[in-house]
C-alpha angles and dihedrals in degrees: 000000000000092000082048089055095047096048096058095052096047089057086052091057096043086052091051095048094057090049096058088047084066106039080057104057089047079057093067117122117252118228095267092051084049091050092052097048093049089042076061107048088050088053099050087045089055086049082053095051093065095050111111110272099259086050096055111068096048092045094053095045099048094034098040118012089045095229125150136241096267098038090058091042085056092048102041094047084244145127120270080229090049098058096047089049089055093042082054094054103043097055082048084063108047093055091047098053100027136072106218090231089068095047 
């Protein structure tokens, strides 16, 4: 009874789990949401772009290229504190000298 138990509920998982497969591909972005999410990307790596020179590569790499603290310490020859601090300093800056209507 048992075996009969378990193999019911692993065809309802199997079920549920090609069903969310699917509600996943419905999910894909179509080309205009593509288009606006690389419009602001472009737009975040020009701000970027105006933040003081120390501020910049860690920005980039933790807001954009989606690294973490250690990875960018290991790349950029720095300390993991360092870069957090950085990190800190940098977001500091930006609400002090932008308006959040033009970011």
């Amino acid at each position: 009874m048992n075996k009969a138990i378990d193999y019911k509920r692993k065809k309802a998982r199997q079920k549920e789990d090609l069903a969310y497969e699917t509600f996943e591909y419905e999910r894909m972005q179509s080309a205009e949401e593509e288009w606006l999410e690389h419009e602001k990307v472009v737009a975040v790596s020009h701000s970027i772009g105006l933040l003081p020179v120390n501020y910049q590569g860690v920005v980039q790499a933790y807001y954009i290229e989606g690294k973490s603290y250690s990875e960018i310490a290991r790349e950029q020859a720095l300390e993991e504190k360092t870069v957090e601090m950085r990190l800190y300093r940098a977001r500091k800056w930006m609400k002090r000298n932008w308006k959040e209507d033009e970011f």
